[in-house]
FILUM-280221 format. One record per residue (C-alpha): z, y, x. Coordinates in steps of 0.5 Angstrom, whole numbers, padded with zeros to 4 digits, always signed. Example, Ala and Ser with C-alpha at 12.3 -4.5 7.8 and 13.67 -1.06 7.14 Angstrom:
+0016-0009+0025
+0014-0002+0027
//
This chain:
+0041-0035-0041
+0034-0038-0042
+0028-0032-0041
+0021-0033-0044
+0015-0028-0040
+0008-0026-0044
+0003-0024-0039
-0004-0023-0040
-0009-0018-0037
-0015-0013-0039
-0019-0008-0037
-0017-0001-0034
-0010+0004-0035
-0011+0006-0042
-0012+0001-0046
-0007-0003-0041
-0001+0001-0044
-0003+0003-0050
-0003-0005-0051
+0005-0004-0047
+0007+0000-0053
+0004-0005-0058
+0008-0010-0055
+0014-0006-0057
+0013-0007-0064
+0014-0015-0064
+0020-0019-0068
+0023-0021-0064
+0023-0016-0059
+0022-0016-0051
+0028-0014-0047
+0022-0012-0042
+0015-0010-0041
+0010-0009-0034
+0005-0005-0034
+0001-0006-0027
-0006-0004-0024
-0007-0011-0020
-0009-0008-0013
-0015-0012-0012
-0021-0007-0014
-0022-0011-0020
-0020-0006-0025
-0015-0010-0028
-0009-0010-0031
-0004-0014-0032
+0001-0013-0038
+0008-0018-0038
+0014-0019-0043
+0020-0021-0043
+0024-0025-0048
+0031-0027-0049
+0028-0031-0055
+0022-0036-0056
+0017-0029-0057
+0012-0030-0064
+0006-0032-0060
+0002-0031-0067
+0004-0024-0066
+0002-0024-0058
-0005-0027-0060
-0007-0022-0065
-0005-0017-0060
-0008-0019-0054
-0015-0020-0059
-0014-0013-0062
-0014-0009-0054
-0019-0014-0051
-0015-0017-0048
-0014-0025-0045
-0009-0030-0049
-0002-0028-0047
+0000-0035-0042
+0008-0035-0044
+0012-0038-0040
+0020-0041-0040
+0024-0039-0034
+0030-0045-0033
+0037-0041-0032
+0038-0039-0026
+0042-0036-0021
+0038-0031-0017
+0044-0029-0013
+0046-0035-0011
+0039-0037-0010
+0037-0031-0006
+0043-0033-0001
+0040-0040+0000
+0033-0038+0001
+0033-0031+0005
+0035-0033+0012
+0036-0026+0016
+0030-0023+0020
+0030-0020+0027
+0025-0015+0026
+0025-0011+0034
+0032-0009+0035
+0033-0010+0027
+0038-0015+0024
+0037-0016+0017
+0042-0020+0014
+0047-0021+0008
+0053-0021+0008
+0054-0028+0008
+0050-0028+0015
+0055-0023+0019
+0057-0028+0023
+0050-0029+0026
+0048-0023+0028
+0047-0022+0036
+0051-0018+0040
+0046-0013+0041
+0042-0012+0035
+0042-0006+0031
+0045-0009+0024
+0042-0007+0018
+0046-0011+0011
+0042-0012+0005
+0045-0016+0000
+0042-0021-0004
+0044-0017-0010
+0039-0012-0009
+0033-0016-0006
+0026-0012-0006
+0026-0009+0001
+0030-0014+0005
+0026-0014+0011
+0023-0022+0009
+0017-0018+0007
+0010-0017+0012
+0010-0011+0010
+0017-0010+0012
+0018-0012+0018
+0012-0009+0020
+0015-0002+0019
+0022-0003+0022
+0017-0007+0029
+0013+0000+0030
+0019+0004+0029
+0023-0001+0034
+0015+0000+0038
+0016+0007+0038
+0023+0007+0040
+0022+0003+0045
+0016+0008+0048
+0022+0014+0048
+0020+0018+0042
+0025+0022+0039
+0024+0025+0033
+0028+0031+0030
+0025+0030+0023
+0024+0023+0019
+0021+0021+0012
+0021+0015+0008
+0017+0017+0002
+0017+0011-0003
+0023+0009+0000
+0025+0002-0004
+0031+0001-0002
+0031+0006+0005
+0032+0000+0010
+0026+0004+0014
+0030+0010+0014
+0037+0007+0016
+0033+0004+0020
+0031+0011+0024
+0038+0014+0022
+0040+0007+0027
+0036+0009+0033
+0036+0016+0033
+0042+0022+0031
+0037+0024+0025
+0038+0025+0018
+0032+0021+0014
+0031+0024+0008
+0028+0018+0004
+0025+0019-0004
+0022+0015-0009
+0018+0015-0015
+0023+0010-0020
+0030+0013-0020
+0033+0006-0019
+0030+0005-0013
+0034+0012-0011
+0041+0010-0013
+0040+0003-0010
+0039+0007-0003
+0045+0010-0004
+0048+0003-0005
+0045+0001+0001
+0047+0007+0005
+0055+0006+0002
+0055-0002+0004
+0052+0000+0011
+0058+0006+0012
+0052+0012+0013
+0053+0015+0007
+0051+0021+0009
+0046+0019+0014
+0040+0019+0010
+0038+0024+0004
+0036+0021-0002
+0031+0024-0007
+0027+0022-0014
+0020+0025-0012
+0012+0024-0012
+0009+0024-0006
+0012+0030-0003
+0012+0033-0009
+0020+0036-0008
+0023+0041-0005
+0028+0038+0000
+0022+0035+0002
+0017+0040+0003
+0024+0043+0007
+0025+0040+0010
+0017+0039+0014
+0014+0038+0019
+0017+0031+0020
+0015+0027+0027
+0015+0021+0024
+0013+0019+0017
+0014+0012+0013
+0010+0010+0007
+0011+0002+0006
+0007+0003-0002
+0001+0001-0004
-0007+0002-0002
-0008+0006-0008
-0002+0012-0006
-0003+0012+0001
-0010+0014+0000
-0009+0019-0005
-0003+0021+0000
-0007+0022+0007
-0009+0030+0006
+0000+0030+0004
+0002+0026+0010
-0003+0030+0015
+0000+0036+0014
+0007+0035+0013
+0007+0031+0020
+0008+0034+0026
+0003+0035+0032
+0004+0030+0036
+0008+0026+0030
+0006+0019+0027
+0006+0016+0020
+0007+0009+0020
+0003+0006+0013
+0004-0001+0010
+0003-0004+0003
-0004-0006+0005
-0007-0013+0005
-0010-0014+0011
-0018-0012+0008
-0015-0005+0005
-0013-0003+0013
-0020-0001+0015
-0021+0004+0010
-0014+0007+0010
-0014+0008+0017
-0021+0011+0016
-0018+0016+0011
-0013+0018+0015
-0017+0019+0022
-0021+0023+0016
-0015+0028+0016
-0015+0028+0024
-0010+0022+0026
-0011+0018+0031
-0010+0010+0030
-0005+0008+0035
-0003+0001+0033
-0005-0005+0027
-0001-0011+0026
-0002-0017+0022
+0003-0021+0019
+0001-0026+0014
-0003-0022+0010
+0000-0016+0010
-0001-0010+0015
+0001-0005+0019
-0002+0001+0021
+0001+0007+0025
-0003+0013+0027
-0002+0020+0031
-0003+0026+0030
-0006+0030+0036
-0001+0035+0039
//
């Protein structure tokens, strides 16, 4: 089936959206539509739309000049089959002692990593990310220096490869929460494939904003693989739902955000403890003393 996309930004969060629902009222109309802040510090927006039928480009221009926004660029995407494709292009990843892999890469897996099966189907949060990776090499760092937590969180969890990931290393039962409901159930996929139902708790939340997770606190070790934005509004929760002596692990930050996250996490009293960099992409790990 072929798709067209329509994307285009403007200027702050309301008119954003207000121009999301507007695009609800074309003919034809989309099978999808994007409201994101582009995490630039800009203060731009960026609004898409998907088609399965040639959109009313009329339609979009009237749009984009009534919400002050720029010409939609439309584009048309080729069939393709992004399972097969994904398959192709996703090698596993060695992350530490981690092992990322498809099931059509089981027989590569070395004899003394810790397997972690993410299926293509199910991409976002494979571990082929910087910011992925970066997490799973400070747990595999922490571990590898004797800790041992009894409490594990993963709050903005995506597809909970970081805490399948410590219930792995450790005999713990991560509880693991995202915002977006399909991020929960695709978890709960992930643990089935990887025979540890049980082994994490998975819950829809806001931060910390559940009471599984406000529980089942002071965790010793807290992970937040998101987005600058959340991880600074964040740094007050995560200091204190971490325990003494405990460490948060942060990713999702370009590597000219980390300064000043890690400067509103030893804000709250934390001490950083190590920043990695992959490509881009950046890893931070900080302390609480105790």
């Amino acid at each position: 089936m072929t798709t067209f996309t329509a994307l285009t930004t403007l200027t702050g969060k309301a008119p954003a959206e207000a121009l999301g629902e507007a695009l609800e009222t074309l003919t034809p109309e989309p099978t999808g539509i994007g409201v994101f802040e582009i995490e630039d510090g800009s203060g731009l927006w960026e609004v898409g739309a998907y088609f399965t039928e040639k959109p009313d480009t009329a339609g979009l221009a009237l749009l984009a000049r009534i919400h002050d926004a720029r010409d939609f660029a439309i584009s048309e995407l080729p069939e393709t089959d992004w399972v097969a494709h994904v398959k192709r292009e996703l090698a596993p990843v060695i992350a530490g002692r981690f092992f990322l892999y498809g099931s059509h890469d089981a027989d590569k897996m070395p004899a003394d990593a810790v397997p972690l099966l993410i299926e293509a189907a199910m991409a976002f949060g494979t571990g082929h990310h910087g910011t992925t990776q970066g997490c799973l090499r400070a747990l595999d760092r922490l571990a590898g220096t004797g800790v041992t937590p009894a409490a594990v969180a993963d709050i903005g969890c995506g597809t909970a490869v970081l805490a399948m990931a410590a219930a792995r290393v450790w005999p713990v039962t991560p509880l693991a929460s995202d915002i977006d409901p399909v991020a929960v159930e695709v978890a709960l996929a992930n643990l089935a494939a990887n025979d540890m139902a049980g082994r994490v708790h998975c819950v829809e939340a806001t931060g910390f904003d559940h009471g599984d997770i406000r529980a089942g606190a002071p965790y010793d070790i807290i992970l937040a693989n998101i987005l600058k934005a959340p991880l600074l509004a964040l740094a007050g929760d995560m200091a204190a739902h971490l325990a003494p002596g405990g460490h948060v692990i942060l990713s999702g930050l370009l590597n000219d955000q980390a300064d000043e996250v890690s400067a509103a996490y030893q804000a709250t009293g934390l001490e950083p403890v190590h920043h990695e960099e992959i490509g881009d992409w950046s890893t931070l790990t900080l302390r609480k003393p105790g």
